[in-house]
LUMLOLO-338354 format. One record per residue (C-alpha): z, y, x; residue number from 0; chain. Coordinates in pm, 1 decimal. Each point is the difference from the previous one (the first is absolute). Layout:
{{Z Y X} NUM "A"}
...
//
This chain:
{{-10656.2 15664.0 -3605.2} 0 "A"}
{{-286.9 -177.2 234.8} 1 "A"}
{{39.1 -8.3 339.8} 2 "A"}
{{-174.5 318.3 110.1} 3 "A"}
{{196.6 182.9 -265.7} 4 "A"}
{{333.8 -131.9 226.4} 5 "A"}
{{-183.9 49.3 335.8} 6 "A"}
{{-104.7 381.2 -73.8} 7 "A"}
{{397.2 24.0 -110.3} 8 "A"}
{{160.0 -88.0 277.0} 9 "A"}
{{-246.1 185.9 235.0} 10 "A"}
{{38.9 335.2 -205.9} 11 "A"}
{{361.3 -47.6 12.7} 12 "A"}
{{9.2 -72.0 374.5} 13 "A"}
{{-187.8 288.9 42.9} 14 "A"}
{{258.4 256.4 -187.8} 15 "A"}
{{250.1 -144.7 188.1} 16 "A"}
{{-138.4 111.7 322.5} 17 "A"}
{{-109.1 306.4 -152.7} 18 "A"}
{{398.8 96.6 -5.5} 19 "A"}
{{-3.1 -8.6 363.7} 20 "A"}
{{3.5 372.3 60.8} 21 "A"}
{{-16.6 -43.0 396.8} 22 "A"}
{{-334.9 -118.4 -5.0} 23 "A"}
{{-162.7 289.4 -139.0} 24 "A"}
{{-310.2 -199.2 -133.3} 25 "A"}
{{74.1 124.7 -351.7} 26 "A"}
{{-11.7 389.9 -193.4} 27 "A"}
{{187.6 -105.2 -301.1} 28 "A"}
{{209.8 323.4 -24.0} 29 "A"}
{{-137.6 281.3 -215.4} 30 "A"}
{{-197.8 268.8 221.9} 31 "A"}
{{-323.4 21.1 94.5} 32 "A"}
{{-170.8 -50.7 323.0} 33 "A"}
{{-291.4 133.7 111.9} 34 "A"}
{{-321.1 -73.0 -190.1} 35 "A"}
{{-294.7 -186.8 238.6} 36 "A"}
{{-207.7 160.8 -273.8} 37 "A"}
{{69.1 335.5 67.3} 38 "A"}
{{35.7 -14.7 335.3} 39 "A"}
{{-340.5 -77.2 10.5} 40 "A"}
{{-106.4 287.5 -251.4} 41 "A"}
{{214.7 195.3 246.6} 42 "A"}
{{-176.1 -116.3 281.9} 43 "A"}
{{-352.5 105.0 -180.6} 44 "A"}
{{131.7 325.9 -115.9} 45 "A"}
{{73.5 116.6 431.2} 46 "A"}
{{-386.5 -194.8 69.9} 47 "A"}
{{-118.8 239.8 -272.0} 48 "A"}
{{152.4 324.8 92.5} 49 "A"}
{{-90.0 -91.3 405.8} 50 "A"}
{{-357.8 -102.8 -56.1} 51 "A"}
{{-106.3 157.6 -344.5} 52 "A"}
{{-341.1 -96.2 -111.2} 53 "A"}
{{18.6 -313.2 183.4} 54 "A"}
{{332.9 -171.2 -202.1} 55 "A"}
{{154.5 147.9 -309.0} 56 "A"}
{{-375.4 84.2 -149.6} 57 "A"}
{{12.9 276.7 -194.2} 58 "A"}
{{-11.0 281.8 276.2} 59 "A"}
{{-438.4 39.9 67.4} 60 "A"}
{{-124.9 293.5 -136.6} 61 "A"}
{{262.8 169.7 -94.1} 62 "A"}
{{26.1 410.1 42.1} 63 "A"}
{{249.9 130.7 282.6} 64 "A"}
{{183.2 41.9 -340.9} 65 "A"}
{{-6.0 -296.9 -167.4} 66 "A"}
{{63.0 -200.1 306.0} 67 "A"}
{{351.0 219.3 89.0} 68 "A"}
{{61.0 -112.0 -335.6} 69 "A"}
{{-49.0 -327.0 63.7} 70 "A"}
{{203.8 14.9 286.7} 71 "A"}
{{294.0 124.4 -175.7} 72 "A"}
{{-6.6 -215.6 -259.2} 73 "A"}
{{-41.4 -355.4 269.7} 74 "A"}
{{297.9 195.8 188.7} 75 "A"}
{{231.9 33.4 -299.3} 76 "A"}
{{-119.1 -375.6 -148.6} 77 "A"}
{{101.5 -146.8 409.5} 78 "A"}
{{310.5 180.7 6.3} 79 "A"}
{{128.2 -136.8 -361.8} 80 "A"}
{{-129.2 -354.1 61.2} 81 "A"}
{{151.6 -25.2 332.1} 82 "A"}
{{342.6 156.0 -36.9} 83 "A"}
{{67.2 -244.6 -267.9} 84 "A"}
{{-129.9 -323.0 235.9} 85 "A"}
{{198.3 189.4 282.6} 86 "A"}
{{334.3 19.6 -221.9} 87 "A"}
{{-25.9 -388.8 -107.0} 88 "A"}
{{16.1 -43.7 354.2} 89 "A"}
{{278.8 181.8 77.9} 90 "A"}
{{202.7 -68.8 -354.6} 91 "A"}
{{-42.8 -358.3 67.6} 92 "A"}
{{148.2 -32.0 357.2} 93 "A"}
{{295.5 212.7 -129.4} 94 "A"}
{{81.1 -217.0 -260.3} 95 "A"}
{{-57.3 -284.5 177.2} 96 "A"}
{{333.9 133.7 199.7} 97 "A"}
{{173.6 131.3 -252.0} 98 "A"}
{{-24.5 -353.4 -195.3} 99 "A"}
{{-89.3 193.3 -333.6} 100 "A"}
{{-293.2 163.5 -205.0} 101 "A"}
{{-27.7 331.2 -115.1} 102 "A"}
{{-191.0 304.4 61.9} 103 "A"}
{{38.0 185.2 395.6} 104 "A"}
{{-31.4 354.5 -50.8} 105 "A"}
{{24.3 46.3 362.7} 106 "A"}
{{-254.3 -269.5 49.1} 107 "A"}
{{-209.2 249.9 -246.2} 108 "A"}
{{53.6 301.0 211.4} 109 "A"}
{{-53.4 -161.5 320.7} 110 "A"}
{{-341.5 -165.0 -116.3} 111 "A"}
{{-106.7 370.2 -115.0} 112 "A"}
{{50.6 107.6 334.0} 113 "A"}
{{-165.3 -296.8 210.0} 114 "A"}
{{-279.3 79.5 -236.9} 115 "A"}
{{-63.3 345.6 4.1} 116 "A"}
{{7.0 1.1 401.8} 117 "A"}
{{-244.0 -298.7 -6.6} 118 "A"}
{{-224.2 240.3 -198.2} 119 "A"}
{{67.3 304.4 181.5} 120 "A"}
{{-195.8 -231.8 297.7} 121 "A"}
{{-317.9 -108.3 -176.4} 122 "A"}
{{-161.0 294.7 196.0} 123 "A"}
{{100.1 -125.3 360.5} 124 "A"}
{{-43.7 -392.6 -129.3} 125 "A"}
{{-370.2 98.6 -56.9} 126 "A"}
{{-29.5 167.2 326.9} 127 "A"}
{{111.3 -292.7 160.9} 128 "A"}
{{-244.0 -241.3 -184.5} 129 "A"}
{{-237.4 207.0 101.5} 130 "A"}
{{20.9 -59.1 356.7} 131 "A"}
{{42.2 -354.9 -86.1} 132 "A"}
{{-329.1 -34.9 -163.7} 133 "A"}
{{-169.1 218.9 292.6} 134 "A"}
{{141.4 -290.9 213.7} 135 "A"}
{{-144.5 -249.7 -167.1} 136 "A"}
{{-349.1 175.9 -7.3} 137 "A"}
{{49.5 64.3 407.9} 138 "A"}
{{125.7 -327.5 60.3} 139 "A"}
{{-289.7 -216.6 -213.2} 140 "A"}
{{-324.5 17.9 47.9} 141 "A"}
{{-67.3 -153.4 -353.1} 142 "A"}
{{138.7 251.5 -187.3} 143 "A"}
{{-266.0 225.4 -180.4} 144 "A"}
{{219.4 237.7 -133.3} 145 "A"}
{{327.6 126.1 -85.5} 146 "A"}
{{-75.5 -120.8 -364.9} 147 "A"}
{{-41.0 -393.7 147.6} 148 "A"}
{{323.6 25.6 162.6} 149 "A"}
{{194.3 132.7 -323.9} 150 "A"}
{{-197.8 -256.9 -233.4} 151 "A"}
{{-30.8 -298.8 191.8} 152 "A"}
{{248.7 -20.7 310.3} 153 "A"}
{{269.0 -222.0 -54.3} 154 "A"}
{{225.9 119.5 328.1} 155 "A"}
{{-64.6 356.4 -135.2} 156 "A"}
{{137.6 -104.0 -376.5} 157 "A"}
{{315.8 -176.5 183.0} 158 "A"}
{{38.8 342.0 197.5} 159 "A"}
{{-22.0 228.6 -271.2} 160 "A"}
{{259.3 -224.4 -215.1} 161 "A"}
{{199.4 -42.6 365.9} 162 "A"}
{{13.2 380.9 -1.1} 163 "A"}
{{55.3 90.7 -366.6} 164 "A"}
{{345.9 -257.1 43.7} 165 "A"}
{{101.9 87.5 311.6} 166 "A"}
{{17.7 396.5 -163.9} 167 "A"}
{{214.7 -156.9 -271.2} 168 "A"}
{{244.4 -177.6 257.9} 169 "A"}
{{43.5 314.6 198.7} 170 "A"}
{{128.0 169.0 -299.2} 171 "A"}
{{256.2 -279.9 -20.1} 172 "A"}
{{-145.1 -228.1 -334.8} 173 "A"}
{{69.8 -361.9 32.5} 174 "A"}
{{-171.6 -297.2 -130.4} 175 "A"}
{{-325.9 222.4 -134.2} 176 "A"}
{{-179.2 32.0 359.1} 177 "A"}
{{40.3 -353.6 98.7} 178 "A"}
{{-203.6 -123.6 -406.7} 179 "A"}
{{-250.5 241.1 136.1} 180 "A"}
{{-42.7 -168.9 308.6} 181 "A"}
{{-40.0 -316.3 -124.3} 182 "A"}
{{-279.7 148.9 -250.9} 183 "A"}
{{-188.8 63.6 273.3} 184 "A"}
{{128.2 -348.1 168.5} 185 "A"}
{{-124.9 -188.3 -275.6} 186 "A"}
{{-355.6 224.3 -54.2} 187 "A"}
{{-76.0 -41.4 389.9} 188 "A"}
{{180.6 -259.9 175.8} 189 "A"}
{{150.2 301.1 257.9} 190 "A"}
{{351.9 19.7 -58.5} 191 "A"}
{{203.0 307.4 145.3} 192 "A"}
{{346.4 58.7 -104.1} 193 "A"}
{{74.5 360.0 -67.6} 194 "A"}
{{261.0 70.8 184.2} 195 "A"}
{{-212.6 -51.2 327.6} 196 "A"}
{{-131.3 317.4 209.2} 197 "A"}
{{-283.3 107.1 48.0} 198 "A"}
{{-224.1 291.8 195.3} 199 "A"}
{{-350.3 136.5 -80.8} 200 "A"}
{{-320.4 -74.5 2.2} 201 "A"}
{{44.2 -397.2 -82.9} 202 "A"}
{{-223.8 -255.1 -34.0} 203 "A"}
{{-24.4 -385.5 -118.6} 204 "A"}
{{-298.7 -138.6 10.6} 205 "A"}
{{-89.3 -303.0 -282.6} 206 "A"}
{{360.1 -47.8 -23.2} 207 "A"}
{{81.3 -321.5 -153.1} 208 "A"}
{{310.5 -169.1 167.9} 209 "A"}
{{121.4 320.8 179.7} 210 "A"}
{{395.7 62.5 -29.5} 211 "A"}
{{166.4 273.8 93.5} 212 "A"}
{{443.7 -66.2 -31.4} 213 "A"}
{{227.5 251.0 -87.7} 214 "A"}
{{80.2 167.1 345.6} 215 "A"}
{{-326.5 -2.9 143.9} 216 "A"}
{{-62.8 358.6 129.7} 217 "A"}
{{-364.3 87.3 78.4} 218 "A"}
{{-130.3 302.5 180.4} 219 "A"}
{{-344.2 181.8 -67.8} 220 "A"}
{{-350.6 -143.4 -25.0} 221 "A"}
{{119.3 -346.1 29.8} 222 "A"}
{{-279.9 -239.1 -153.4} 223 "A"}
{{87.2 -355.5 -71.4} 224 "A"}
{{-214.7 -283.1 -125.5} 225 "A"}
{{91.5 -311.2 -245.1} 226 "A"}
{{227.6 -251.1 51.0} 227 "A"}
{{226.7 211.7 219.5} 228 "A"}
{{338.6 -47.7 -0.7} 229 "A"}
{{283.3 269.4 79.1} 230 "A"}
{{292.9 -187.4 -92.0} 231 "A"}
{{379.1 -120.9 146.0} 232 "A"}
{{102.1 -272.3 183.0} 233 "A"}
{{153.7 -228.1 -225.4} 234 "A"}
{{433.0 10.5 -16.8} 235 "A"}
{{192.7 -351.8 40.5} 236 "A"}
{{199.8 -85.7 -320.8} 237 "A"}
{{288.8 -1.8 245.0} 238 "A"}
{{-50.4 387.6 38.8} 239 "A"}
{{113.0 276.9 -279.3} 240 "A"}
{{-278.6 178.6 -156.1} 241 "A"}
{{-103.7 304.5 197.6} 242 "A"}
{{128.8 317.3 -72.9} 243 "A"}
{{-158.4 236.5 -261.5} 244 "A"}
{{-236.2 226.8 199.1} 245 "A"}
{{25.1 -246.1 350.5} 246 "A"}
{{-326.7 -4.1 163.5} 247 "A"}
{{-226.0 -321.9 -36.1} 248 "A"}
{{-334.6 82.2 38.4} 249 "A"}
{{-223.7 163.8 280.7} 250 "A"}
{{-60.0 322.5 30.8} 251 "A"}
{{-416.7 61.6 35.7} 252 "A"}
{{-30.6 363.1 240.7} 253 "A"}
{{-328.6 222.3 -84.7} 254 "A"}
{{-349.8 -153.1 52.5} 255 "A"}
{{38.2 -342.2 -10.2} 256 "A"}
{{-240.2 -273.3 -132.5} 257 "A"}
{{146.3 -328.8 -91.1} 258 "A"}
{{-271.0 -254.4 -57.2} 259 "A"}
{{-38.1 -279.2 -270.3} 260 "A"}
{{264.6 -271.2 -16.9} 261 "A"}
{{256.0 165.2 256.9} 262 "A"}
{{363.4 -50.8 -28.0} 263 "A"}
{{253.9 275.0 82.5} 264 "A"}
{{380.6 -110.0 -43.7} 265 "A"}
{{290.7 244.1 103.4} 266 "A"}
{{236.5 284.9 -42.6} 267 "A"}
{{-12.9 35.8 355.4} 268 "A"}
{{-355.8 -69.8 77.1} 269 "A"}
{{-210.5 341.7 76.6} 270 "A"}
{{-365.2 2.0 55.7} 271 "A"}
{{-121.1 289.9 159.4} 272 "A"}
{{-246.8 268.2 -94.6} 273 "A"}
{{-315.1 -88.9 20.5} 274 "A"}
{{57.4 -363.1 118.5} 275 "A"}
{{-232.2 -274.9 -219.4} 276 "A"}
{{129.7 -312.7 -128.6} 277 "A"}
{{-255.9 -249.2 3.7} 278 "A"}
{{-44.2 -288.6 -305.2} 279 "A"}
{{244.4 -234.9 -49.3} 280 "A"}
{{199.4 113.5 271.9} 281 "A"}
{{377.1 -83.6 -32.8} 282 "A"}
{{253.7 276.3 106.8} 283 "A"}
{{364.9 21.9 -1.7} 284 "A"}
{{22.4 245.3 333.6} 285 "A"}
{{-92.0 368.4 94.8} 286 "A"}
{{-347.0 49.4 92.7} 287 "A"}
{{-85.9 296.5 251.8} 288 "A"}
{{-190.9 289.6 -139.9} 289 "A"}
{{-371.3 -61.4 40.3} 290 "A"}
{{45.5 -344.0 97.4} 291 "A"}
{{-271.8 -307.3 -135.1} 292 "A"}
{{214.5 -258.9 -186.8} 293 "A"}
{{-179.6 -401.8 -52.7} 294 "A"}
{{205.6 -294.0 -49.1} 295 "A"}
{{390.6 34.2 -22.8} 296 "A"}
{{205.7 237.0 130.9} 297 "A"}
{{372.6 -113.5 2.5} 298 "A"}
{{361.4 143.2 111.9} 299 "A"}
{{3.0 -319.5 225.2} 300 "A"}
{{-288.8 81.9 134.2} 301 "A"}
{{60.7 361.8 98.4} 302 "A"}
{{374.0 -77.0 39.2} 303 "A"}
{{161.5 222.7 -280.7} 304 "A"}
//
């Protein structure tokens, strides 16, 4: 055997060896499925389509009131099969992952069918509130042209829609699915919002690329943010445990605030108040009065918290 026939050898069977090391959960050798990134995508298409129909999805111009019910139907019943089966991988796949074994979760099954059909019972009131979202955009930016720009060509309005669309599915208590379709939108955009963060009407991010919005981050209405912000946590010693599921670590963002490019937010306990504006590349990790004018750094030392 040559040499590289003996060097591939020992590094495939180093790497089985380590692959028996259950606690590191860098391997999915067992036999159920996770979630599919391709579907989660189609999924992901399928909500853009039935929210914005004639501008994603195709299919829907020029259709009688008819034919487009129809169509409606028929994109309902095809999102509602595609994503209960994504939705129970999820949920199968942490299960087994406890119980140590493979086989089929009919509870899992019955428990995606409900996370499901409430998710699709609230594709009415998820439009309603991408509506306001895209009036805020055309309020809040004098560039826009139209409502049609902002659906076509807005990344921070893509990254809300997908935001919105996962934080629905969270709600409703499906795991794993909401964060792949956050980090779609991530990787389509450069914004990154996880979907379990909160937040009100009327928002708007403007260009986008570099924003990041963490987990616990609760934001009131017409808040309008610009790229490179960061709402994020102060970092935890390796000394400490890991927080608590659920503990707040990021700021919480009251009505009417702008927070301008490059600005850095850090927190569970840091509060900016309503209609306070945080200017670019401003550094926060303390409260900031309502109304107030924020340049430079604001710090707990500073204000003594």
């Amino acid at each position: 055997m040559s040499r590289n026939g003996t060097v591939t050898d020992d590094v495939a069977d180093q790497l089985l060896e380590s692959y028996q090391d259950a606690g590191a959960g860098m391997q999915h050798l067992a036999a159920y499925e996770l979630p599919s990134a391709e579907q989660v995508a189609r999924v992901v298409e399928q909500c853009r389509a039935l929210m914005f129909p004639g501008y994603a999805g195709g299919g829907a111009v020029r259709l009688t009131r008819t034919e487009l019910r129809d169509l409606v139907r028929e994109r309902v019943d095809d999102l509602r099969n595609g994503l209960r089966r994504q939705v129970y991988r999820a949920i199968d796949h942490r299960q087994q992952v406890m119980a140590g074994r493979a086989a089929d979760c009919p509870p899992c099954a019955t428990q995606a069918q409900g996370i499901v059909d409430r998710f699709i019972a609230g594709l009415p009131a998820l439009r309603a509130a991408l509506a306001k979202d895209v009036r805020a955009a055309f309020e809040s930016d004098p560039a826009a042209t139209g409502a049609d720009e902002i659906v076509v060509c807005y990344p921070g309005f893509y990254a809300i829609t997908v935001y919105r669309v996962a934080h629905a599915l969270l709600k409703e208590g499906a795991v794993i699915v909401p964060r792949m379709m956050t980090e779609i939108a991530h990787e389509k955009t450069g914004i990154d919002i996880h979907p379990g963060a909160t937040i009100g009407e009327s928002f708007f991010i403007d260009h986008g690329t570099g924003v990041v919005i963490g987990e616990t981050t609760l934001i009131g209405d017409r808040v309008r943010i610009y790229q490179g912000v960061t709402l994020g946590a102060m970092s935890v010693p390796r000394s400490e445990a890991r927080p608590v599921p659920g503990a707040r670590r990021h700021p919480t963002i009251e009505d009417d605030v702008v927070i301008y490019a490059g600005a850095t937010i850090l927190g569970g306990e840091t509060i900016i108040g309503k209609g306070a504006v945080i200017g670019g590349n401003a550094w926060v990790t303390a409260s900031v009065a309502p109304g107030a004018r924020v340049a430079g750094a604001v710090s707990r030392r500073e204000t003594g918290a």
